[in-house]
N, C-alpha and C positions, 0 to 999 in steps of 0.2 A: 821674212818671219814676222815682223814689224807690221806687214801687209793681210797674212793671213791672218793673225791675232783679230785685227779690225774687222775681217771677214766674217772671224767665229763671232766677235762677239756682236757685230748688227744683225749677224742669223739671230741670236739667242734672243738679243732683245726684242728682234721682231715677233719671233715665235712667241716669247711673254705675252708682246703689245696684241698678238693675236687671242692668246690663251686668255688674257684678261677682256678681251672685249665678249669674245663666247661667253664669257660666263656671265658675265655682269649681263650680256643680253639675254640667258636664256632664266637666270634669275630673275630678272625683272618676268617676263612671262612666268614664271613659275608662281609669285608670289601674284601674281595677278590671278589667275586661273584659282590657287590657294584661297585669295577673297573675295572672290566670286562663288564658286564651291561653300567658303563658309556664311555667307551672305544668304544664298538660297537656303541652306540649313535653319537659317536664323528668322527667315521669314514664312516658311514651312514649320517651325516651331509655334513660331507667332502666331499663325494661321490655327493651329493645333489649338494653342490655349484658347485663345480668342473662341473658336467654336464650343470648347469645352466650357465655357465661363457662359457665353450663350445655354448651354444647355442644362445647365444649374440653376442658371436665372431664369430657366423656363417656368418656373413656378414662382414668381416673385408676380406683384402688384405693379413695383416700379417698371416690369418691363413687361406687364399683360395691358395690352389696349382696350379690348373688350371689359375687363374690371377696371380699368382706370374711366372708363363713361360713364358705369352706374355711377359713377359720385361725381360727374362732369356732364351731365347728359345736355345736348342741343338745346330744348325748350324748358330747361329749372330757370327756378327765380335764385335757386341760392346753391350754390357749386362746393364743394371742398375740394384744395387743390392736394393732391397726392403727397407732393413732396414736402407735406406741413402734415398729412393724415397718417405718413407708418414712424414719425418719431412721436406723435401722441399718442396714436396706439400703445405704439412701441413702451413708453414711458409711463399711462397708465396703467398697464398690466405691470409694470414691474413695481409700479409704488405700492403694489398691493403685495411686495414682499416683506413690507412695515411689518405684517401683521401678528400677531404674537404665535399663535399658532399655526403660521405658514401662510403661503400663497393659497387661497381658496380652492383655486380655477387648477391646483395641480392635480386636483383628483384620486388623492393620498393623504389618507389622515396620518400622521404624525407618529412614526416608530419608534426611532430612539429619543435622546435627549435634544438633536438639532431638528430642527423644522425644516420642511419641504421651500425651497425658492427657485422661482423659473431665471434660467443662468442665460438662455439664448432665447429671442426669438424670430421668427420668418413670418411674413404675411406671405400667404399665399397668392389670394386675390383680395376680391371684394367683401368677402365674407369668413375665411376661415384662417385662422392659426394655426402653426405647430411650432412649438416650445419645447427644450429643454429641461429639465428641472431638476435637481438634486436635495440631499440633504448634508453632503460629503463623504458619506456612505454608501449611498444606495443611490442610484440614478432610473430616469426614463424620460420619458415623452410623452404630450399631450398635445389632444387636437382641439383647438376651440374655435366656436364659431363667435365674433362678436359684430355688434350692430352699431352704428353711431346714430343716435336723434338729434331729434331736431335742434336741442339747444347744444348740440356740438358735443355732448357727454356719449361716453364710451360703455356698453355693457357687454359684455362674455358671459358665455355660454359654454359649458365642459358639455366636448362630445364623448369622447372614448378618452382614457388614461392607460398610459402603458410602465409598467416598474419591473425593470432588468434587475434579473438574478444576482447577485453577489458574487 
């Protein structure tokens, strides 16, 4: 009896020792194949934004070459470098939100009691804007062309103004 018991019970543990090795092996592959699986997800996503942030920035300065030359051209005596040219830009057009009766350049004279001020803006390229603008009320859009001269000052140009309905 004594003999059997020993019997059943090195079957049983074996059977465990065996039940536990399957698993724990086929777990290890599973979780591997699982991170690999969400791996490629991750990098196929990646891949996704990354083209979509590409294709937003297709109309940006910082990342058009062709406009980034006109103000860097081979044979100039005097260059502006891009990445000091769209936060002046950028910075003059909005100090001209000081103004009492609004940002000039937004193309919108002045409805109710708040003034028009450009809230966002994008360089395009080398030559034209489009901005944001609001009053808190009333919103739209505007395209402007502006110019830098020679003494490194900034002028705008309102092409078109757009003001969404309510």
């Amino acid at each position: 009896m004594k003999k059997s018991l020993l019997l059943y019970l090195f079957i049983l543990s074996a059977l465990f020792t065996v039940y536990t090795y399957m698993y724990y092996s086929k777990e290890l592959t599973f979780e591997q194949n699982k991170f690999t699986n969400q791996n490629k997800k991750l990098k196929d996503s990646l891949n996704s934004i990354t083209n979509k942030l590409a294709d937003a920035n297709y109309f940006s300065l910082a990342k058009n070459e062709n406009a980034q030359n006109y103000f860097n051209p081979d044979n100039a005596t005097k260059t502006i470098q891009v990445e000091k040219l769209i936060p002046l830009v950028t910075e003059k057009l909005l100090d001209l939100n000081t103004n009492p009766k609004g940002n000039p350049y937004v193309g919108q004279d002045q409805i109710g009691a708040n003034k028009f001020i450009i809230n966002k803006v994008r360089i395009l390229n080398h030559r034209w804007i489009i901005a944001d603008y609001s009053d808190g009320e009333y919103w739209g859009e505007v395209l402007l062309k502006y110019f830098v001269n020679e003494d490194e000052t900034v002028s705008f140009e309102t092409i078109q103004s757009l003001l969404y309905q309510k």
